[in-house]
N, C-alpha and C positions, 0 to 999 in steps of 0.2 A: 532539548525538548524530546521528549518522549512517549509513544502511544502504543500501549499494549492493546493488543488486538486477540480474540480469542478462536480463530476460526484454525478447523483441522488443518495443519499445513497451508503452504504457500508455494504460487509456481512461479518461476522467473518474469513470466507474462505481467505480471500486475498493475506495472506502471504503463501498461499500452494502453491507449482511450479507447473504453468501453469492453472491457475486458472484465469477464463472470467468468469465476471458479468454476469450474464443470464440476456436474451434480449437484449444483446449487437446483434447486425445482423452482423453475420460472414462477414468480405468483407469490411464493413461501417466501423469497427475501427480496427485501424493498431495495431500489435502487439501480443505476443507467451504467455501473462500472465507470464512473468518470473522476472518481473523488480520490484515489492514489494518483492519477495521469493528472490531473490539475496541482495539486502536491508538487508532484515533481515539478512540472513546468515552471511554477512559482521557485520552487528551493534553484534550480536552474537559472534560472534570469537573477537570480541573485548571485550564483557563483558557488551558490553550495552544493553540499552532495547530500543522498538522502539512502541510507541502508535498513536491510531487514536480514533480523536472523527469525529462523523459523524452525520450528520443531512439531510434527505431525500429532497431535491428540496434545498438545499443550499449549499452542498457542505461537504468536510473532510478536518483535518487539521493532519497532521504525525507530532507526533516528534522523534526523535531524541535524546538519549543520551547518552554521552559515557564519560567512568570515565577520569579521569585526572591521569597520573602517574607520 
């Protein structure tokens, strides 16, 4: 599974609950920072692991894996 994501850059922080990109202007983007931290949580209780590679002005890509039983 995979989600491309189009946002400048990416910080290590992303998967901490409630965690906003600085410089994001409070108001301008919707949202609690909790929606990669649930992500994880869930790919976790399952056993999987969940990566991002990121590149600054082009965007990140998440994956996604989770074992097979």
């Amino acid at each position: 599974m995979w989600r491309r994501s189009w946002q400048a850059g990416i910080a290590a922080k992303i998967f901490e609950r409630f965690y906003r990109a600085p410089g994001q202007q409070q108001g301008m983007v919707s949202g609690l920072g909790t929606g990669l931290y649930i992500v994880a949580e869930i790919v976790k209780h399952h056993k999987g692991t969940i990566t991002v590679e990121s590149e600054r002005g082009t965007g990140s890509t998440f994956q996604v894996t989770l074992p097979l039983k």
